[in-house]
C-alpha positions as a printed NumPy array, in Angstrom:
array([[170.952,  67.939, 196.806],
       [173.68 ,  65.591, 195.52 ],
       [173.472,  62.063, 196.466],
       [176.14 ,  62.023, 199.4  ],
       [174.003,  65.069, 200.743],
       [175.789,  68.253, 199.69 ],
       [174.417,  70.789, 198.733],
       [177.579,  72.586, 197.661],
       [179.144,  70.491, 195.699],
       [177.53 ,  72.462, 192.601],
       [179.594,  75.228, 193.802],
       [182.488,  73.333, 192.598],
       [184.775,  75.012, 189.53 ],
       [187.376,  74.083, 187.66 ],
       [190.157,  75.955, 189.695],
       [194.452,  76.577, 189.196],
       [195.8  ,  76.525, 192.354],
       [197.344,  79.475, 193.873],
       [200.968,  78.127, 194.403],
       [202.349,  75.171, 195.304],
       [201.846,  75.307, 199.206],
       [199.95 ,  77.312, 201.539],
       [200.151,  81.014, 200.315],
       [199.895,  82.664, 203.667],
       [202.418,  80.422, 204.804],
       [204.555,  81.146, 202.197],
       [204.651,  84.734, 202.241],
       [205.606,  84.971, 205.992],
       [208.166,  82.077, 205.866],
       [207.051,  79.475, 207.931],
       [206.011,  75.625, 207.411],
       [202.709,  73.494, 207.069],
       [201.533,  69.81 , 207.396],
       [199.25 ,  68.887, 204.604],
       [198.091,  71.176, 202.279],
       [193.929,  71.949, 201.088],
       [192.769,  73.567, 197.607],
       [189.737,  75.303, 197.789],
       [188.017,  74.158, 194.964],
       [185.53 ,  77.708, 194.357],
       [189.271,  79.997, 194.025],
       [191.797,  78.101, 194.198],
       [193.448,  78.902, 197.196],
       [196.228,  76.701, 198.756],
       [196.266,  77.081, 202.546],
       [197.539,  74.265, 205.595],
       [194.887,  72.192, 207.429],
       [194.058,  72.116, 210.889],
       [197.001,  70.178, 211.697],
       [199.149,  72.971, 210.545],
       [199.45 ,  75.649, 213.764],
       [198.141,  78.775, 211.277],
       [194.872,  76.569, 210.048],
       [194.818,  78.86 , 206.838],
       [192.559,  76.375, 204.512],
       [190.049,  77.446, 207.562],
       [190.626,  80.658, 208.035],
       [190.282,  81.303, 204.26 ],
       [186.656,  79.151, 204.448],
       [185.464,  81.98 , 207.303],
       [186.695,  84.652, 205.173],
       [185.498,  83.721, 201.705],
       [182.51 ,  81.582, 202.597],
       [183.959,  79.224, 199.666],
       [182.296,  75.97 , 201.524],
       [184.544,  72.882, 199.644],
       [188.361,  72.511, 200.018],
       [189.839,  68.897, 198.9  ],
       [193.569,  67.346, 199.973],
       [196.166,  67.646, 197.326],
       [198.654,  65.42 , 199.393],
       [199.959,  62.677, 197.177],
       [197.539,  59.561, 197.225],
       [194.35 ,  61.727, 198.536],
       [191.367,  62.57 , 196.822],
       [188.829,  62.875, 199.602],
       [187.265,  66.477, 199.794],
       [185.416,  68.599, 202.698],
       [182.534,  70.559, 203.145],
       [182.856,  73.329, 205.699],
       [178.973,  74.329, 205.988],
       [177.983,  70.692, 206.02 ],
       [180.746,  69.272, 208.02 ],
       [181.243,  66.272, 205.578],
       [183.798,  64.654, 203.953],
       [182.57 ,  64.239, 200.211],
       [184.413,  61.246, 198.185]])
């Protein structure tokens, strides 16, 4: 276990993202608030402030536990399973 007690953070990759804002968003035209990468794929999807929640709804799908904030002047990342920001 890592020292900020995280299992999953060796589950991290090296990862491109998938586009430059949320991809489900994207492909049926409408808008997000902040944006998450999932740091496993690379997946771009809104947060939970965003009304579709895709950056969640990918974690339930994929089981990919770690997404963290691109949003200019954030670096703070999430665990899903352990319900823990990770910094």
């Amino acid at each position: 276990m890592s020292a900020n007690g995280c299992a999953h953070v060796k589950e991290i990759q090296k990862v491109t993202p998938s586009g430059n804002g949320c991809k489900e968003c994207l492909e049926m035209g409408d808008t997000w608030v902040h944006l998450r990468l999932c740091l496993i794929c690379g997946h771009v999807g809104c947060c939970d402030s965003s009304k579709n929640k895709h950056a969640t709804k990918h974690f339930h799908r994929s089981k990919h536990p770690i997404v963290q904030s691109i949003e200019p002047g954030e670096n703070w990342r999430w665990c899903y399973v352990d319900q823990m920001i990770l910094e």
